[in-house]
N, C-alpha and C positions, 0 to 999 in steps of 0.2 A: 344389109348393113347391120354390125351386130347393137347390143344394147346394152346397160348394167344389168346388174342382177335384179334391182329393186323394179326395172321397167320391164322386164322378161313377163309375157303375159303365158296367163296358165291357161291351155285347150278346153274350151266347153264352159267356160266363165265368164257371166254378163259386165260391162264393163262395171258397175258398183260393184261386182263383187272381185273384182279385179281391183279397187281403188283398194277395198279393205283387206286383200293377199298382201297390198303394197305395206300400208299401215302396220299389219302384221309381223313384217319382217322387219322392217324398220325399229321397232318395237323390241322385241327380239336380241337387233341390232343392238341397242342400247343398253340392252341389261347386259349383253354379253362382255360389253365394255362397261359396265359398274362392275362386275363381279372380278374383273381383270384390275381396274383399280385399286380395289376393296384388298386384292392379294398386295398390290403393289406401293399400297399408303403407307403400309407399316417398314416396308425394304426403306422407303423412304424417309419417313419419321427417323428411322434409327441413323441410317446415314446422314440427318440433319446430326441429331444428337451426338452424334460419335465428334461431327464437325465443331460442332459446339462444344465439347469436354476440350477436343484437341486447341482449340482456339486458348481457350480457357487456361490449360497446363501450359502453354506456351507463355501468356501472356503471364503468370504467376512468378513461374520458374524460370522464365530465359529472358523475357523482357526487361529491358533498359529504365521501361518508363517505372517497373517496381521493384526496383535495387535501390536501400537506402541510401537516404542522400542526405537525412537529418537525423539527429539524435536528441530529443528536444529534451531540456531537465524545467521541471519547475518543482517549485519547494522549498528547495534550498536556501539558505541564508549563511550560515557557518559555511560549508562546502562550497567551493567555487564550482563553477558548471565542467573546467575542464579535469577538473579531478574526477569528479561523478561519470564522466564519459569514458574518461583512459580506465578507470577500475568497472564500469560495466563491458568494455572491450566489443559495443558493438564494430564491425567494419563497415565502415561504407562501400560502397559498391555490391555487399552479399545481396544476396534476393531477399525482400524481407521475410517472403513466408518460410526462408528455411532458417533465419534469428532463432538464437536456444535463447525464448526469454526468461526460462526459469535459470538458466543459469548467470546471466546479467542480472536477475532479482538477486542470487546468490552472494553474490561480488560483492554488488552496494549495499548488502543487506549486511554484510560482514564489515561495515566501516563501523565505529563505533558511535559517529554521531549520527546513524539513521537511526529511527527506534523501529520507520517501518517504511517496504518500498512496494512499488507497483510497474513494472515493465509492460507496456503493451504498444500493438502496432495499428499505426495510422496511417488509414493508406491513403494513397498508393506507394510513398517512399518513406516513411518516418516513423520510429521508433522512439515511445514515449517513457520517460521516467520521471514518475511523480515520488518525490521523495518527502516521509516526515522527520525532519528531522528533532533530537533528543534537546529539551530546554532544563536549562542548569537552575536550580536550588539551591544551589549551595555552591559553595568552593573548599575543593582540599589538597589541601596540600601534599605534594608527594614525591620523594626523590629532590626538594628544594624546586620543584614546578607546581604553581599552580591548575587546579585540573577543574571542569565543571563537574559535577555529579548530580544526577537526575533524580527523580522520586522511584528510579529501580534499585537504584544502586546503582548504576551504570557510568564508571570515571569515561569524562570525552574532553574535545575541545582540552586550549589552553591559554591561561590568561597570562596578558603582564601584571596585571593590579586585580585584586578582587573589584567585582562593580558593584557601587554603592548602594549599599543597603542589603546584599546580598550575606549573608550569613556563612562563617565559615565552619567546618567541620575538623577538627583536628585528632585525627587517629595516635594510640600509642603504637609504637613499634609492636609489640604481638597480637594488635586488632586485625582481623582480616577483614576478608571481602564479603561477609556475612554480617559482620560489625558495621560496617559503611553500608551497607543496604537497612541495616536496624536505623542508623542515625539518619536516612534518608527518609526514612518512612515518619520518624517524627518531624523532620523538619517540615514536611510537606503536609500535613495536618496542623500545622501554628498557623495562626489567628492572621491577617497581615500585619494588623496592629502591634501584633507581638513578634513577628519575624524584623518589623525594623530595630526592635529592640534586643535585640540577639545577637550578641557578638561571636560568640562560638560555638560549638559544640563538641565538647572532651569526648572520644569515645575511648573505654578501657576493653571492654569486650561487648558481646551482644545485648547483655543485663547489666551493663556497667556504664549507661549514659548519662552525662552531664550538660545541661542547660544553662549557659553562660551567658549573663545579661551585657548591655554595655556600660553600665554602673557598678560593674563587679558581680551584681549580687549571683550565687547561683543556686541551680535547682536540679536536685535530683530526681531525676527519671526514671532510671533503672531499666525496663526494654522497652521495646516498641508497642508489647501486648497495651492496649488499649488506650495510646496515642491520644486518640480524642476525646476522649474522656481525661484524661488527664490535661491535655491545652484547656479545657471549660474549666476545669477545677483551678486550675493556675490562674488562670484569669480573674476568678471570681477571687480566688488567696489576695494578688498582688493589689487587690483593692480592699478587700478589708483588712491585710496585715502590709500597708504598704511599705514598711520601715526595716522590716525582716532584712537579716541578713543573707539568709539562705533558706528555701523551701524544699520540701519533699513530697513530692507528688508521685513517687515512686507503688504505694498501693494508694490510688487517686479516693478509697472510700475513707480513707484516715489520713489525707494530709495534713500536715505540721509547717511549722513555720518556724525559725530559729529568730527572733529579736537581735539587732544589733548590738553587740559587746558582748555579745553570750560567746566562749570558748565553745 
């Protein structure tokens, strides 16, 4: 009757040393199958891995469950959410990881009331735009509209009525858009205190500005170069010459003051 291999006795060998022949091969046995898996972890390791990228591309690029399905906007106040979405022109249904968000930054970034945007993606389906948008200084008038204008210069937004308290800006016809960033720059350096007291502001050219109270009185500015230095000096003017008719703060280290009745 036959036997395994491990029970096969060897000729001439007492049965202990027969148990440890046994031992022996079994032994043997086992490394021979470590050294077989040892080859075989790694075929397998990788064909996990490969399962896992493929799982992975699948679920990125072709899955259902991460094709946008929201376009969230927050920020916004001026802009409604459905403008900010049709000019970022995400599609719902795309896959989100293949969304061009710098080109949706692009888009919204090109409205004039954003001053600054942020595209990015929230998974598994949504697509985020956080938008800052530009706050008005001023009002000016333009084409018979009025327009808001920022502390860049930048005309946005449009109003029916100037909002109260808000200061307006009024350009000559040959001021440009280097002028209105000048007159922007000093309005946004006035006092608060002194901005509700500001009816307008004349610009003639970029060194040609004029500071229009709402008691008439006005003050010469002249440009933008040193703004804040010249709101302190005005300040401290309209309280020790409070009567003047007209002030010039235009070189702020020799201001003047014109008395009322003076031609």
């Amino acid at each position: 009757m036959g036997s395994s291999v491990l029970d096969e006795r060897t000729p001439g060998l007492s049965p202990r040393e027969q148990r440890s022949a046994r031992r022996t091969r079994r032994r043997f046995a086992r490394r021979q199958w470590a050294r077989r898996w040892l080859s075989l972890r790694y075929v397998v390791a990788l064909v996990l891995l490969l399962a896992a990228i493929g799982t992975a591309v699948w679920l990125v690029f072709f899955s259902v469950g991460m094709q946008v399905h929201t376009v969230r906007v927050t920020g916004n106040a001026v802009l409604s959410d459905a403008v900010v979405r049709r000019v970022a022109d995400v599609r719902t249904g795309e896959q989100l990881a293949l969304v061009d968000l710098d080109r949706a930054r692009r888009r919204v970034g090109s409205l004039a009331e954003v001053r600054s945007v942020d595209v990015t993606r929230a998974w598994p389906d949504t697509v985020e735009v956080r938008v800052v948008e530009r706050e008005a200084l001023a009002v000016v008038e333009l084409g018979g509209r009025l327009r808001g204008l920022d502390a860049e210069g930048v005309v946005f937004r449009e109003y029916d009525s100037a909002p109260p308290g808000m200061p307006r800006v009024r350009p000559s016809l040959s001021a440009g858009t280097e002028a209105l960033r000048e007159a922007a720059l000093v309005v946004s350096v006035l006092p608060e205190d002194l901005t509700t007291r500001v009816d307008h502001v004349a610009v003639e050219t970029i060194d040609q500005i004029t500071v229009v109270l709402r008691d008439g009185r006005e003050v010469l500015w002249g440009s933008a170069a040193e703004s804040e230095l010249k709101a302190t000096v005005l300040d401290r003017l309209l309280v020790a010459v409070p009567r003047a008719a007209a002030y010039d703060v235009s070189v702020p280290s020799n201001p003047t003051a014109r008395p009322a009745g003076t031609p």
